[in-house]
C-alpha positions as CSV (number, residue, x, y, z in Angstrom):
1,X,0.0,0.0,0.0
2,X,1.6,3.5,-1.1
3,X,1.8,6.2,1.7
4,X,-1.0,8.3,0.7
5,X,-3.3,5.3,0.4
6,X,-1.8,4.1,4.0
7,X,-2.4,7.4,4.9
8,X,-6.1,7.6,4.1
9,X,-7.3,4.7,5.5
10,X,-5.6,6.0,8.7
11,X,-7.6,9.1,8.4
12,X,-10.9,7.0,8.2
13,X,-10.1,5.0,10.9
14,X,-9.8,8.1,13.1
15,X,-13.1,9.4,11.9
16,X,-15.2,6.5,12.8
17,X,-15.4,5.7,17.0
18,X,-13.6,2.1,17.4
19,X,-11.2,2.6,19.7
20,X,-9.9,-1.0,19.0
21,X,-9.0,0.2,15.6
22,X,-7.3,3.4,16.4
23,X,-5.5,1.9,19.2
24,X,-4.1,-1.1,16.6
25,X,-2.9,1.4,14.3
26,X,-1.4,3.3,16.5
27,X,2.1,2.1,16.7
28,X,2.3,2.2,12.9
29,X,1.7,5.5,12.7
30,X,4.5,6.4,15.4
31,X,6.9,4.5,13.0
32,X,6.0,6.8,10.2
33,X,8.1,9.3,12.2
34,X,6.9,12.6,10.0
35,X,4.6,15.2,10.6
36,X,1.4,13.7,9.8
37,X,2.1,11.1,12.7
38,X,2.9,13.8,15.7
39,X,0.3,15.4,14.3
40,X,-2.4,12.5,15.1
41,X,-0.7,11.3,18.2
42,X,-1.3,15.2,19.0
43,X,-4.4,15.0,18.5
44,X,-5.0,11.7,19.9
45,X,-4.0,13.3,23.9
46,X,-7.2,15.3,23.5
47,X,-8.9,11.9,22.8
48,X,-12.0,11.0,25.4
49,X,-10.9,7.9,25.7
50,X,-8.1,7.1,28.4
51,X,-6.9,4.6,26.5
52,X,-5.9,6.2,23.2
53,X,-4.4,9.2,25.0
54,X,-2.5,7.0,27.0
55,X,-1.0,5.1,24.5
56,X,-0.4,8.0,22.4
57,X,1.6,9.9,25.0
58,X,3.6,7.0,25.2
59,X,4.2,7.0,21.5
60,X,5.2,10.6,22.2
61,X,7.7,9.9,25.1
62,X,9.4,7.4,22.3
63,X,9.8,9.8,19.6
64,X,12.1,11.9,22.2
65,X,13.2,15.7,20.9
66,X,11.0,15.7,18.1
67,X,7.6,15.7,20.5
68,X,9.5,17.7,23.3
69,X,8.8,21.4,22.9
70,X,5.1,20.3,21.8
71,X,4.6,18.3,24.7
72,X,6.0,21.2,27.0
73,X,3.5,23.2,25.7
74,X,0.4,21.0,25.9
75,X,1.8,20.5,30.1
76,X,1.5,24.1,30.2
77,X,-1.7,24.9,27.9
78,X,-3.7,22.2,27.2
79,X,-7.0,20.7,29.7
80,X,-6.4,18.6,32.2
81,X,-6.7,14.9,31.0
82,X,-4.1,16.2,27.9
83,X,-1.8,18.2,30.8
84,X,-2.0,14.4,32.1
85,X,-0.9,12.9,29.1
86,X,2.0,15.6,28.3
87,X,3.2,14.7,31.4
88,X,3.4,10.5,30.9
89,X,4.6,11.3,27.8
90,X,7.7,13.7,29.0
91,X,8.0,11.0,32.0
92,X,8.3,8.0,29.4
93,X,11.0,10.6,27.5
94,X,13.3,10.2,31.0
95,X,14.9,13.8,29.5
96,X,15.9,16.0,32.5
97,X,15.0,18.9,31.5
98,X,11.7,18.2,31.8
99,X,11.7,18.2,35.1
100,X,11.9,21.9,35.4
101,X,8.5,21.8,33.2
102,X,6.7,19.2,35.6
103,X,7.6,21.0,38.9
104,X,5.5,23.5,38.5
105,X,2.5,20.8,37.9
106,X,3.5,19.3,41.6
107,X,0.6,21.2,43.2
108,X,-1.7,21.4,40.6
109,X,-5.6,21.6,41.5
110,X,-6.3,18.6,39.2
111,X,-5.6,15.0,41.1
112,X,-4.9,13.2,37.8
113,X,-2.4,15.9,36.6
114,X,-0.5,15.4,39.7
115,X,-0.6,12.1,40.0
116,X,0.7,12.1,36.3
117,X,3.2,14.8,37.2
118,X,4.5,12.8,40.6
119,X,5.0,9.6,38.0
120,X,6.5,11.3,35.1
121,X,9.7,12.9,37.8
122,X,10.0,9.7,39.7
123,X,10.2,7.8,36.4
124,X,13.4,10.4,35.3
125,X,15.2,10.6,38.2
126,X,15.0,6.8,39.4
127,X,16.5,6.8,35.1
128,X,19.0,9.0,35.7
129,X,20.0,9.0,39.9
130,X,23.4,9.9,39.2
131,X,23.3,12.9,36.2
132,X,20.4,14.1,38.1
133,X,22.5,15.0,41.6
134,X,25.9,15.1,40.0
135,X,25.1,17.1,36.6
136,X,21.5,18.2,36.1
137,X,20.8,19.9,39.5
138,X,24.7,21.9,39.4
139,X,23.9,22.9,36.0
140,X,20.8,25.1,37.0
141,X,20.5,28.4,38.6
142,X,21.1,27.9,42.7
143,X,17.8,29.0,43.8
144,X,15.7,26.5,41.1
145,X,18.0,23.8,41.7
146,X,17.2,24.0,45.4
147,X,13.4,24.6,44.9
148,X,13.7,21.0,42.4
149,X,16.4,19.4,44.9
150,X,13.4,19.8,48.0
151,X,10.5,18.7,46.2
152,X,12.2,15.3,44.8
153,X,13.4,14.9,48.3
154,X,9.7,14.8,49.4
155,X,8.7,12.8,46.1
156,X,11.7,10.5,45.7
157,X,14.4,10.9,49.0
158,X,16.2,7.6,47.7
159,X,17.6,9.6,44.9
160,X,19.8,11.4,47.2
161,X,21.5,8.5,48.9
162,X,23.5,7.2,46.1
């Protein structure tokens, strides 16, 4: 089947409302690696269905720097359940940097979000223990990297006895 034909029949899949379908073509399209495929996967963390937007953000977290700054922005701009996705998404990424992203979601008013938020830092740092105390946290400005260093102590203490 050529691309734009494979391409279609994607699009009528995600037209109709069988989530068994959508979720089966899923990882395909997340191998197509272009801009059609973020595009869906996107679209798919504004999805009703739990399922789809959590196996979409997941999709995401694989496809590393080229979701990044698009997940970043749906953790700071999008509704809840796709705040919630962002953030298992940037915690299946394991990328640092996004910790300074998810902080801020530590507190948020929203259960799910912060339950997706407390998941997404414990899944970096237990990654990443050692870059996170010995390289990550020196790198930032002192007064964030202290703000970050108490609130993983409180989410994750066993970080800091390695």
């Amino acid at each position: 089947m050529g691309r734009k034909k494979k391409i279609e029949k994607i699009e009528e899949i995600f037209r109709g409302k069988d989530i068994r379908k959508k979720l089966e073509v899923l990882e395909e399209v997340a191998k197509m690696e272009n801009s059609f495929s973020l595009n869906l996967l996107f679209t798919c963390l504004n999805e009703t269905s739990w399922h789809l937007r959590n196996k979409a953000a997941i999709l995401l977290g694989r496809m590393g720097e080229k979701a990044y700054e698009r997940l970043i922005e749906v953790l700071e701009k999008g509704v809840w359940y796709a705040k919630a996705g962002a953030a298992l998404a940037l915690g299946e990424m394991k990328k640092l940097d996004a910790i300074r992203h998810l902080i801020k979601y530590l507190d948020d008013k929203n259960e799910t979000v912060k339950k997706s938020v407390e998941d997404a830092i414990r899944n970096i740092v237990r990654e990443k223990p050692v870059e996170f105390v010995e390289e990550f946290l020196p790198s930032l400005p002192e007064e964030e990297a202290e703000l970050i260093r108490e609130r993983i102590k409180k989410l994750e203490p066993s970080v800091f006895e390695i």
